[in-house]
C-alpha positions in Angstrom: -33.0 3.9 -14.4 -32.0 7.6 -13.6 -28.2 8.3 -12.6 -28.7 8.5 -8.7 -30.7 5.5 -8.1 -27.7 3.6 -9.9 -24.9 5.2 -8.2 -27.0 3.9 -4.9 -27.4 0.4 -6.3 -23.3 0.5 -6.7 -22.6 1.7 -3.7 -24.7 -0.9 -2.1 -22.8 -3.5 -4.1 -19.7 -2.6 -3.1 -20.7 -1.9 0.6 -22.3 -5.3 0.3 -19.2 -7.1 -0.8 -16.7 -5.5 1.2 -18.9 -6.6 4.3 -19.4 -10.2 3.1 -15.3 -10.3 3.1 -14.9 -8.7 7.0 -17.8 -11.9 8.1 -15.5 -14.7 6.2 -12.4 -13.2 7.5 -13.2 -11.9 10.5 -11.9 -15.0 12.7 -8.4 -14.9 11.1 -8.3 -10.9 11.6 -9.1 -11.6 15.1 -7.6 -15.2 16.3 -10.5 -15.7 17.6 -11.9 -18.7 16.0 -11.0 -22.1 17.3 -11.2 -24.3 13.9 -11.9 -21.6 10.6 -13.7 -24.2 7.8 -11.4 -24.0 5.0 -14.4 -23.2 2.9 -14.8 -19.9 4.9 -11.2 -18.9 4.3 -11.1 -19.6 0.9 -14.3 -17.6 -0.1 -13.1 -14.9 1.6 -9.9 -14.8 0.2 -11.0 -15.1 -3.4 -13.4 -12.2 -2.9 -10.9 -10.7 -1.3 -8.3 -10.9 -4.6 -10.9 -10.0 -6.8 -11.7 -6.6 -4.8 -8.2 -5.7 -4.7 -7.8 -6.8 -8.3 -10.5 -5.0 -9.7 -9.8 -2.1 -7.4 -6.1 -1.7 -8.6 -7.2 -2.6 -12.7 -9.9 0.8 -11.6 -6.8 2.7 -10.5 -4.6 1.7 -13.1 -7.3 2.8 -15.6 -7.9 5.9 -14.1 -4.1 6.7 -14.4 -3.5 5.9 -17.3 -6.8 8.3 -18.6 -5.1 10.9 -16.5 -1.4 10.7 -17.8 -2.9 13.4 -20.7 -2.7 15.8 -17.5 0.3 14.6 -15.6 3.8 14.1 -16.2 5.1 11.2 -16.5 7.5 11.1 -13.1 4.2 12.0 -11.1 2.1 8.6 -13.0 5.5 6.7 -12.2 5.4 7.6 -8.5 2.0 6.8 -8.5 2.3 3.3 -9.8 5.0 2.2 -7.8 3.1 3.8 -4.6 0.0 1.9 -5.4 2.1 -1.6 -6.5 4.0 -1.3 -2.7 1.1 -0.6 -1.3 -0.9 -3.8 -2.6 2.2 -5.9 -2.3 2.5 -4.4 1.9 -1.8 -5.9 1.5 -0.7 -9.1 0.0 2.6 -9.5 2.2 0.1 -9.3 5.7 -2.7 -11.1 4.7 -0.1 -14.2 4.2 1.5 -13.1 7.6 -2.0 -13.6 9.3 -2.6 -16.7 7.0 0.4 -18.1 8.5 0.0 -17.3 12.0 -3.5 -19.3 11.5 -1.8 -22.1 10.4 0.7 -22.5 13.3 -1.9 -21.8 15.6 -3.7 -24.9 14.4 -1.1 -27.0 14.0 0.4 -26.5 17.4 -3.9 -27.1 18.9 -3.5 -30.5 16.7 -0.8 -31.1 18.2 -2.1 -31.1 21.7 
């Protein structure tokens, strides 16, 4: 298999993956859906974790290959920049998780 073709076929993959989280979690992002199936919100979410996870291990990796070239104040600032900025990712995805949850309990509770 020649380099292009696989390069597509990755692309694809992640493409694919990123647009199977969006149609689990789309009815959280949006409020939209009357009862989510706890199934639905869990598969999302665990893709979701492992994206990010992988994503960030890919980052890390690639920083730590680069700290030959960069000082070590600039790798640092990049690792605390990329640790707030997953932990800002984290810190709304529970936000909307728990505006999910109220809104269900209070539709119970009617």
């Amino acid at each position: 298999m020649n380099k292009t073709r696989k390069k597509w076929i990755t692309a694809a993959v992640e493409i694919a993956q990123w647009g199977a989280i969006v149609l689990l979690l789309l009815p959280l992002f949006t409020l939209q859906a009357g009862r989510m199936p706890l199934w639905r919100m869990m598969a999302g979410v665990l893709l979701l974790v492992l994206a990010v996870g992988r994503l960030f291990y890919d980052y890390v990796l690639d920083i730590y290959q680069k700290q030959k070239r960069r000082s070590p104040l600039s790798a640092l600032a990049a690792m605390v920049i990329s640790i707030t900025l997953i932990a800002l990712l984290v810190g709304g995805l529970l936000l909307m998780f728990a505006i999910y949850a109220v809104s269900q309990l209070q539709q119970g509770g009617e």
